[in-house]
C-alpha positions as CSV (number, residue, x, y, z in Angstrom):
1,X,-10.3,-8.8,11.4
2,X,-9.7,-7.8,15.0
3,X,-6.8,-10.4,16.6
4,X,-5.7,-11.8,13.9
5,X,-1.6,-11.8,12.9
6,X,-0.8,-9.2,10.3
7,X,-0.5,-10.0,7.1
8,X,0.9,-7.9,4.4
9,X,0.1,-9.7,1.2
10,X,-2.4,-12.1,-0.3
11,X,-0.6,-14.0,-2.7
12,X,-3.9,-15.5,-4.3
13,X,-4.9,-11.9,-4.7
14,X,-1.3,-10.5,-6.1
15,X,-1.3,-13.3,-8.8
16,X,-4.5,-13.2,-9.8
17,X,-3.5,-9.4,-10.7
18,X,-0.9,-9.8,-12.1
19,X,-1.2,-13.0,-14.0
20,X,-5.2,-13.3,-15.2
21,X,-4.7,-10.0,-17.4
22,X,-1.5,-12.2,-19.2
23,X,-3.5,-15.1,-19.4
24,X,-6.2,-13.2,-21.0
25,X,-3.6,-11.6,-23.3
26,X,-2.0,-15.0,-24.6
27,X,-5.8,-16.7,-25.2
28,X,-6.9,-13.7,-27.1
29,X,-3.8,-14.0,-29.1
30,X,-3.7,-17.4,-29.8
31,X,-7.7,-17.4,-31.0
32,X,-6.6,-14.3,-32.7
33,X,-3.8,-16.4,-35.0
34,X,-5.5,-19.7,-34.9
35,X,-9.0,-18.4,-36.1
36,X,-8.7,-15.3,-37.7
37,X,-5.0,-15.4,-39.2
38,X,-6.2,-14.6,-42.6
39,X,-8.7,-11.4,-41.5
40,X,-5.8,-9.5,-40.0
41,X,-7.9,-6.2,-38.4
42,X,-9.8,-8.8,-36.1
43,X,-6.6,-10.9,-35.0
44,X,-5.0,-7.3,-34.2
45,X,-7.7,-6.4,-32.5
46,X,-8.2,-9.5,-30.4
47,X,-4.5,-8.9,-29.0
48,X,-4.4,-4.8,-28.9
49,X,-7.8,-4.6,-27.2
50,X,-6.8,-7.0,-24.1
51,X,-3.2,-5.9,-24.3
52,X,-4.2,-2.0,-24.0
53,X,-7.1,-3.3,-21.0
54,X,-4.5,-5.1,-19.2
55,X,-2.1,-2.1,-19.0
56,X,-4.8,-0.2,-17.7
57,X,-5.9,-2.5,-15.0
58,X,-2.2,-2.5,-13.9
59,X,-1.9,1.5,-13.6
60,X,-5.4,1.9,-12.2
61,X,-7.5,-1.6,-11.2
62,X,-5.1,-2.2,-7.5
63,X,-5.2,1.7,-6.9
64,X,-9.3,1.2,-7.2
65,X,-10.1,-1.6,-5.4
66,X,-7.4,-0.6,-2.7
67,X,-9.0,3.1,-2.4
68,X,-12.7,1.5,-2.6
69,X,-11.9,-1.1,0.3
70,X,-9.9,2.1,2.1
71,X,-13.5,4.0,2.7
72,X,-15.3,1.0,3.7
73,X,-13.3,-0.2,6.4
74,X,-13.4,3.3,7.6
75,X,-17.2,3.2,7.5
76,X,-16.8,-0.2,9.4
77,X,-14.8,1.0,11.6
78,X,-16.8,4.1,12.8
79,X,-20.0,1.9,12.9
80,X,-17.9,-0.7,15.5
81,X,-17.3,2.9,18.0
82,X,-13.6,3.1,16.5
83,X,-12.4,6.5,17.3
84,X,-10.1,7.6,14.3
85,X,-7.7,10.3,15.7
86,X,-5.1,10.0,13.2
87,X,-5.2,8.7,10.1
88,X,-2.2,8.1,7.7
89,X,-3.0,7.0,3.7
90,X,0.1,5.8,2.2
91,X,0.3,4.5,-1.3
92,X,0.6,1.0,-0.3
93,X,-0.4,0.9,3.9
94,X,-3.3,3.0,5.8
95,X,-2.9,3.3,9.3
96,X,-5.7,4.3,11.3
97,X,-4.8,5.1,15.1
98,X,-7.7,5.1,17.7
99,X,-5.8,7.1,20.8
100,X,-8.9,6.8,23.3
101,X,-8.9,3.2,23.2
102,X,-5.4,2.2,21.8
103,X,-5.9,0.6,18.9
104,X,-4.8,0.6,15.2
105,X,-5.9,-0.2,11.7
106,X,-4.0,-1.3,9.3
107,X,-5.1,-2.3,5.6
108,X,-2.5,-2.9,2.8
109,X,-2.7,-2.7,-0.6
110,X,-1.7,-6.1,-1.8
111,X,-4.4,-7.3,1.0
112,X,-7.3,-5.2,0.3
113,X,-10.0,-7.5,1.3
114,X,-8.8,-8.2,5.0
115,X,-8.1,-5.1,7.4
116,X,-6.7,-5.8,10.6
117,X,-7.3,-4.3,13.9
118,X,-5.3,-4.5,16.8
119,X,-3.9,-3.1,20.3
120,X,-1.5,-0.7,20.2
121,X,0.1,-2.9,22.9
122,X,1.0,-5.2,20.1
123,X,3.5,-2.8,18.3
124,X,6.6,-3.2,20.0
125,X,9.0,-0.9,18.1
126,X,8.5,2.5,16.2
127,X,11.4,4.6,13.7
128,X,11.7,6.4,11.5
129,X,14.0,5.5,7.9
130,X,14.9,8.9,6.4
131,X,16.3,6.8,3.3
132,X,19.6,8.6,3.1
133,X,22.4,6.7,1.2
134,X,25.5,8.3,-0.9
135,X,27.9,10.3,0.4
136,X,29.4,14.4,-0.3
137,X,27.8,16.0,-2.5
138,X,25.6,12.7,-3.6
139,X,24.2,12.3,-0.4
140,X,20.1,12.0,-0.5
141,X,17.1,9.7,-0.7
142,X,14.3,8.8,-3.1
143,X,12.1,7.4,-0.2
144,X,11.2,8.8,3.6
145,X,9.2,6.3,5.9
146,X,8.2,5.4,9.2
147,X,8.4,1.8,10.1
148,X,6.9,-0.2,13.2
149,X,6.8,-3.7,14.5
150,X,3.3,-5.4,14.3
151,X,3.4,-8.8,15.8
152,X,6.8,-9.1,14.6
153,X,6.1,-8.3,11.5
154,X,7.8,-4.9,9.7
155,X,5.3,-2.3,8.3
156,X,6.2,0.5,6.4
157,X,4.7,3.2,5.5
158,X,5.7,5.9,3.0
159,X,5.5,9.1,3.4
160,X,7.4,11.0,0.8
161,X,8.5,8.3,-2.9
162,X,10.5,9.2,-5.8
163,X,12.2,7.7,-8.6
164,X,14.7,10.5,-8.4
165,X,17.4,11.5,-5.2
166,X,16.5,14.6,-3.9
167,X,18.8,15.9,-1.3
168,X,18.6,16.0,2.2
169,X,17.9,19.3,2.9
170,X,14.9,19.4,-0.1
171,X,11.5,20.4,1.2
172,X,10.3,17.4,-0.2
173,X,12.3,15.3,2.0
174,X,11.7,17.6,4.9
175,X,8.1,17.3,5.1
176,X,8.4,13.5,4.3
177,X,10.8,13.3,7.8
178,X,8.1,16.2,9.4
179,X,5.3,13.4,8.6
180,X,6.7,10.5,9.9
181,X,8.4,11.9,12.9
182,X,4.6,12.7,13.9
183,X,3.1,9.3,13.1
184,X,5.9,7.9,14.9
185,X,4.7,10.3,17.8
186,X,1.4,9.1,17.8
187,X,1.9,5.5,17.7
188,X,4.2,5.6,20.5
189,X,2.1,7.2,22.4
190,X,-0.9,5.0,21.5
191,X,1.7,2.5,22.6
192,X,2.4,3.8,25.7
193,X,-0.9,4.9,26.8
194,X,-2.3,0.8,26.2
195,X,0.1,-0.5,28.5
């Protein structure tokens, strides 16, 4: 989808993921109690089943398709002649950078089906967010990042998560600054280099 505005999420997609598994849930239920209310084992099993395959698609379904859709755009893209000097996989954003001929890839997780590819001339800003908050001794961050301004729009780009602080000085946070100091590196001189 070269020249085309960036767009983060698909809302048809993200509510079909999240709310076709519940609607699935609630019909099984309701056959479940209206047909089978006497016959217990099959009502449980016509809400446990899609209850236990819903969670499951949650955890695993958007991490599939987002992975499968990953390795074809790259396929696509090598067959169009895109040169990929540096490529970042985050959990929710890959960024592809093609140096030689400054351009960039982006696909997002909550828009698998559309990648975009653009001129590096089109990112206007690059930074880093190191994620630091608190202060003393409970200074740290759960999240390091690199961030960049796509047609105006803000991508970001993990590079180290958590659901715990880890201090400043960790190695975890370290290498999470490390990594996105470099991609920041790269796409400003991408950026530069387009001009």
């Amino acid at each position: 989808m070269e020249n085309k505005k960036v767009k983060k999420v698909n809302m048809l997609y993200l509510l079909g993921y999240i709310l076709i598994p519940i609607v699935v849930i609630v019909l099984c239920a309701w056959c479940g109690a209206t047909f089978f209310g006497s016959k217990g084992k099959i009502a449980s099993a016509l809400f446990t089943g899609p209850f236990i395959l819903s969670v499951l698609w949650w955890v695993f379904g958007g991490r599939m398709i987002y992975d499968r859709k990953r390795k074809a755009m790259e396929k696509e893209l090598d067959a169009k002649g895109f040169v990929r000097n540096h490529t970042f996989k985050g959990s929710d954003c890959t960024v592809i950078v093609d140096a030689e001929n400054g351009q960039i890839a982006l696909l997002f997780r909550w828009n698998p089906f559309a990648y975009f590819v653009l001129p590096t001339s089109r990112i206007s800003k690059a930074w880093v967010d190191d994620g630091r908050f608190g202060a003393g001794f409970m200074e740290g961050s759960n999240r390091v990042s690199f961030l960049f301004l796509a047609d105006g729009v803000k991508v970001r780009v993990n590079t180290f998560f958590s659901n715990k602080r880890w201090r400043m000085d960790s190695d975890y946070i370290l290498t999470g600054i490390s990594k996105a100091d470099m991609m920041v590196k790269i796409l400003e001189a991408a950026r530069t280099q387009n001009v």
